[in-house]
C-alpha positions in Angstrom: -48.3 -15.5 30.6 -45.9 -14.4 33.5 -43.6 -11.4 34.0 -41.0 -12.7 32.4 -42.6 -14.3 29.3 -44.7 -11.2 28.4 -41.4 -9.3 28.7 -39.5 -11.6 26.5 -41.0 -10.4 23.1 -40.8 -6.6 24.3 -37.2 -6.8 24.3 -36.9 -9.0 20.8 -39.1 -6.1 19.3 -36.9 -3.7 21.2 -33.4 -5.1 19.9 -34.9 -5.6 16.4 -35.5 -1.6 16.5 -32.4 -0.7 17.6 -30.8 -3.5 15.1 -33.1 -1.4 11.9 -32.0 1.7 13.5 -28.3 1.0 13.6 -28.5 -0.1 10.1 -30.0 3.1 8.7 -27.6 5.2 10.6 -25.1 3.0 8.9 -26.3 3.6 5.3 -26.7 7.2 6.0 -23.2 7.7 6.9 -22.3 5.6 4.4 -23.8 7.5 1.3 -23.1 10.6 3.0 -19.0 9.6 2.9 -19.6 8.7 -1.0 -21.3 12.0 -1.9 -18.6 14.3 0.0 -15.9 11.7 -2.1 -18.2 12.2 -5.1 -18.3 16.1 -4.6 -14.4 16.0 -4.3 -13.4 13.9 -7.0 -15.6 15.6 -9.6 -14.0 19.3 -8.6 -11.2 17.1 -9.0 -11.9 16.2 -12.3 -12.9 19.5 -13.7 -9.8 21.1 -12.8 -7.5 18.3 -14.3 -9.6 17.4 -17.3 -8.2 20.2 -19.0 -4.5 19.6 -18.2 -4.9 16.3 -18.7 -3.3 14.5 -21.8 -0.4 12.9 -24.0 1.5 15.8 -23.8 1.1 16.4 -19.5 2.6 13.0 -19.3 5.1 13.5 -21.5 6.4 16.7 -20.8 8.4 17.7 -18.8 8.3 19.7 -15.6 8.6 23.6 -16.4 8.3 27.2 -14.8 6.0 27.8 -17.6 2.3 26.5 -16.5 1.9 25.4 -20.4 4.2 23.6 -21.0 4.8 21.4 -17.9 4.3 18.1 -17.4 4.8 14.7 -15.3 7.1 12.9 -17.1 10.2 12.8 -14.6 8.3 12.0 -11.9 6.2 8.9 -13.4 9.9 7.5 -14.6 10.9 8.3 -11.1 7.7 6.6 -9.3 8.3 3.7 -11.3 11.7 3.2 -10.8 11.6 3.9 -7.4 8.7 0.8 -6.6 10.2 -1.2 -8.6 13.2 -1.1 -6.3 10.8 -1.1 -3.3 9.0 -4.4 -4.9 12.4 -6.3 -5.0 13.2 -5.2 -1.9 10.3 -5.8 0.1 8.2 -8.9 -1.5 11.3 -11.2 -1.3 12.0 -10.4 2.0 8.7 -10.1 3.2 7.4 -13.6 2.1 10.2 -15.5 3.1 10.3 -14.0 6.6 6.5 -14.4 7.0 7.0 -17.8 5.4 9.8 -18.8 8.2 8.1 -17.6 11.0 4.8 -19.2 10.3 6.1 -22.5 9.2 9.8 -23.1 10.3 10.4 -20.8 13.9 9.5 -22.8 17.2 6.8 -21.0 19.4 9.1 -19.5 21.9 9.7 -16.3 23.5 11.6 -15.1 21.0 9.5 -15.7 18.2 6.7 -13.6 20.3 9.3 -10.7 20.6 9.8 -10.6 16.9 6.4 -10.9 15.9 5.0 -8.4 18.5 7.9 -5.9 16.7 6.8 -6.9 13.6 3.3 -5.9 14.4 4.7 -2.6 15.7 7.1 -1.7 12.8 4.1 -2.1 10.9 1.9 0.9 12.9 5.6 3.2 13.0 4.6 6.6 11.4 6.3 6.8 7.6 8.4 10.1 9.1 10.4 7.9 11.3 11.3 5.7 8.4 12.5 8.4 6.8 14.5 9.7 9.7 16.2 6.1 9.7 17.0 6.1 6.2 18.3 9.2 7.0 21.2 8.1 9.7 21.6 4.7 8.5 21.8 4.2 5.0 22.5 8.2 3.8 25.0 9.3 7.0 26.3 5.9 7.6 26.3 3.6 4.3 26.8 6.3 2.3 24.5 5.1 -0.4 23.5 9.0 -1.5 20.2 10.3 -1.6 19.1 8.5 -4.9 16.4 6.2 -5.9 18.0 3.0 -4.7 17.7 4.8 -1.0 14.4 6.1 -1.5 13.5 2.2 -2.7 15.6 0.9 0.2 13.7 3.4 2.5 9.8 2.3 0.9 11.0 -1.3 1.3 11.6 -1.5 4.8 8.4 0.8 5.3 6.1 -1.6 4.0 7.9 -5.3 4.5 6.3 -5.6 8.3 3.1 -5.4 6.2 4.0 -7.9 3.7 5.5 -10.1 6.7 1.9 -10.0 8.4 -0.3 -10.6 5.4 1.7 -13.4 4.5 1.6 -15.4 7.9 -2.3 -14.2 7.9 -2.7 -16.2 4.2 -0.1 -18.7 5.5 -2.4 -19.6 8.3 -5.4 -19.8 7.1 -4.1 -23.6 5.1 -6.3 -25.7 7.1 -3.6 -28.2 9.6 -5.1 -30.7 8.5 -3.6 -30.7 4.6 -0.3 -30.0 5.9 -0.6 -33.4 7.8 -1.7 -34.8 5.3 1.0 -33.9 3.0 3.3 -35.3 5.9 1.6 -38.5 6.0 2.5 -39.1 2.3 6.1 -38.5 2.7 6.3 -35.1 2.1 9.6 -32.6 3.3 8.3 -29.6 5.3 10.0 -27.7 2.2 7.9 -30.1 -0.3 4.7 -29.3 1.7 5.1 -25.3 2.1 6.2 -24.8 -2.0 3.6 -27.0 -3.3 1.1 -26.6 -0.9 0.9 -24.1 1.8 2.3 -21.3 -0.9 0.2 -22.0 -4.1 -2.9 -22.1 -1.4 -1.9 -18.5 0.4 -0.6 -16.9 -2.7 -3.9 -14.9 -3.4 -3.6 -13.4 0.2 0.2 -12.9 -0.2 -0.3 -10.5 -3.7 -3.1 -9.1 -2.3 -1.7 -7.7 1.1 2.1 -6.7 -1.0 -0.1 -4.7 -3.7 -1.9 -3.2 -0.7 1.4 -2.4 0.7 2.6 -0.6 -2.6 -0.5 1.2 -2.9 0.3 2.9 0.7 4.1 3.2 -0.3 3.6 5.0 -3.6 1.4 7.6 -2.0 4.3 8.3 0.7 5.8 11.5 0.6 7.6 12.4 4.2 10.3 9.6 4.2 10.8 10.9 0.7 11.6 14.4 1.5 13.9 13.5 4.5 16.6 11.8 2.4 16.7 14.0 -0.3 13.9 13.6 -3.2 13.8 16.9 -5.4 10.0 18.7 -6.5 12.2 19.7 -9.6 14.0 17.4 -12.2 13.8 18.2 -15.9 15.5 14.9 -17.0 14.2 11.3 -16.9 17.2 9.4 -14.2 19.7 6.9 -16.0 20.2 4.6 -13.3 19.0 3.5 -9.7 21.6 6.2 -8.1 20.5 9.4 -9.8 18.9 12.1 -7.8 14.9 11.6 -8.3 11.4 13.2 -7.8 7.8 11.0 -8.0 4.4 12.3 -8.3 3.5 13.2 -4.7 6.4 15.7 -4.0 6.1 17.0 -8.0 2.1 17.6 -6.9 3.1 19.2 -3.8 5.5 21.5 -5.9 3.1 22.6 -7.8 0.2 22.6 -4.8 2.5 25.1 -3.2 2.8 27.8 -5.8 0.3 30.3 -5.5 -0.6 30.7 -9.5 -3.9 28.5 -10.4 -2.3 27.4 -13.5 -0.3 25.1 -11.3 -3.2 24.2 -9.1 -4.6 22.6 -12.0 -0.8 20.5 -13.2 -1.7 19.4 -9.5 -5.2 18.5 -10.1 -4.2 16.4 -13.2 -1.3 15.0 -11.0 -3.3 14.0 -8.6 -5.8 12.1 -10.7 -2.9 10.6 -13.1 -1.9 9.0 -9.1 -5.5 8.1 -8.4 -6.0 6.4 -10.8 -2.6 4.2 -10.4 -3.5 3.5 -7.0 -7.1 2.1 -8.5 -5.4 0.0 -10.7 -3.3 -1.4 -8.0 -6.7 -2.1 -5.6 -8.3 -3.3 -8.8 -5.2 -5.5 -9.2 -5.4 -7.2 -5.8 -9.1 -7.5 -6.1 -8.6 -9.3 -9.5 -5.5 -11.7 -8.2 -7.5 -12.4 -4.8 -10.6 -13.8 -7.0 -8.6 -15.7 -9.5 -6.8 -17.8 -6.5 -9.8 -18.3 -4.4 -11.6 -19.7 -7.4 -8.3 -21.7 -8.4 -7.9 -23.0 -4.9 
């Protein structure tokens, strides 16, 4: 054999190492991520477990350890996505819907879609800061749920804008020309075609955007959410609280009676953002399977 041939199955053996080598390193990291996780949720656990309960959730918040509870700021959290959910999905779909489908490639439809991409890596603070100006100072809306909706909305609609072009363009061309060789409208092809296809990448991508928007905090506290309400709101233009500035309420108090209401509020929030993954994990498979 010559130089180069006996050197051949050196390096195959040598990138096959490095290859098995990368791989353990990989699984190592990995298991050691999921045991420090493991470690946390479980102190987690043991401090809310028991706190945890009918009455914590609803009860509601006190300056009395046992006797507080959550109940205001779950009827707050929900109120305030569902606002962010009818602001954000409608929008979101039908601009990621236009632009994929209906805009012309031009340079203008690369400026907004290079600012979409942008908006979408903007830090949630700055969101707030605009709510702030815009629709407290200058609309005058107040500092109620409908702004606090308004604000989550516009935080996570560049996210719902990409993942629906992503779902939108993964339609092979080829059935849309199809469905224009037939007869088909543009309108006729994208509602019975190109959205029944993409509509498991669509729900996934907005429940992944809700997941990150219930979790936000910072936007919150710039227009005006409360840590302390001991009323459920009436309407979409009360003053409100959710469970991420109630937990950090009680996080900040330095008895550990309210360390564990936190502990329990934080695992009543983990586990609604599991059921949201869970969700979009359950939508994505029943789509792919149906289409």
């Amino acid at each position: 054999m010559t130089g180069p041939s006996r050197a051949l199955p050196r390096l195959i053996r040598r990138r096959r190492l490095l290859d098995r080598a990368f791989a353990v390193l990989g699984a190592v990291l990995i298991v050691a991520c999921l045991g420090i996780l493991a470690v946390l949720v479980a102190d987690l656990v043991r401090d809310a477990l028991p706190r945890l309960g009918p009455e914590f959730l609803s009860s509601f918040p006190s300056r009395r350890a046992d006797q507080a509870g959550i109940k205001s700021a779950l009827v707050g959290t929900v109120l305030v996505m569902l606002v962010t959910t009818a602001v954000a999905l409608p929008l979101g779909i039908a601009a990621g819907i236009y632009l994929e489908e209906y805009a012309r490639k031009n340079w203008l439809t690369a400026a907004i879609e290079i600012n979409i991409a942008n908006l979408a890596g903007v830090p949630s603070i700055v969101w707030g800061l605009m709510a702030l100006g815009l629709l407290v100072y200058q609309f005058h809306l107040g500092r109620n749920i409908l702004t606090a909706g308004l604000t989550l909305g516009f935080l996570v609609l560049p996210i719902v804008i990409v993942a629906t072009r992503e779902s939108a363009r993964a339609i092979p061309q080829g059935l849309r020309e199809g469905s224009f060789a037939c007869g088909a409208t543009r309108w006729q092809t994208v509602s019975r075609l190109v959205l029944p296809g993409s509509m498991g990448g669509i729900l996934t991508g907005s429940i992944i955007a809700l997941s990150r928007a219930i979790g936000e905090t910072a936007p919150l506290i710039m227009i005006g959410g409360v840590a302390f309400i001991a009323n459920t709101p009436d309407s979409v233009f009360d003053r409100f609280t959710v469970l991420p500035l109630q937990i950090f309420n009680w996080i900040s108090r330095p008895q550990p009676e309210f360390h564990r209401l936190a502990a329990a509020g934080i695992l009543v929030l983990l586990g609604i953002l599991l059921t949201m993954n869970a969700a979009a994990i359950l939508v994505r498979n029943r789509y792919q399977r149906r289409y």
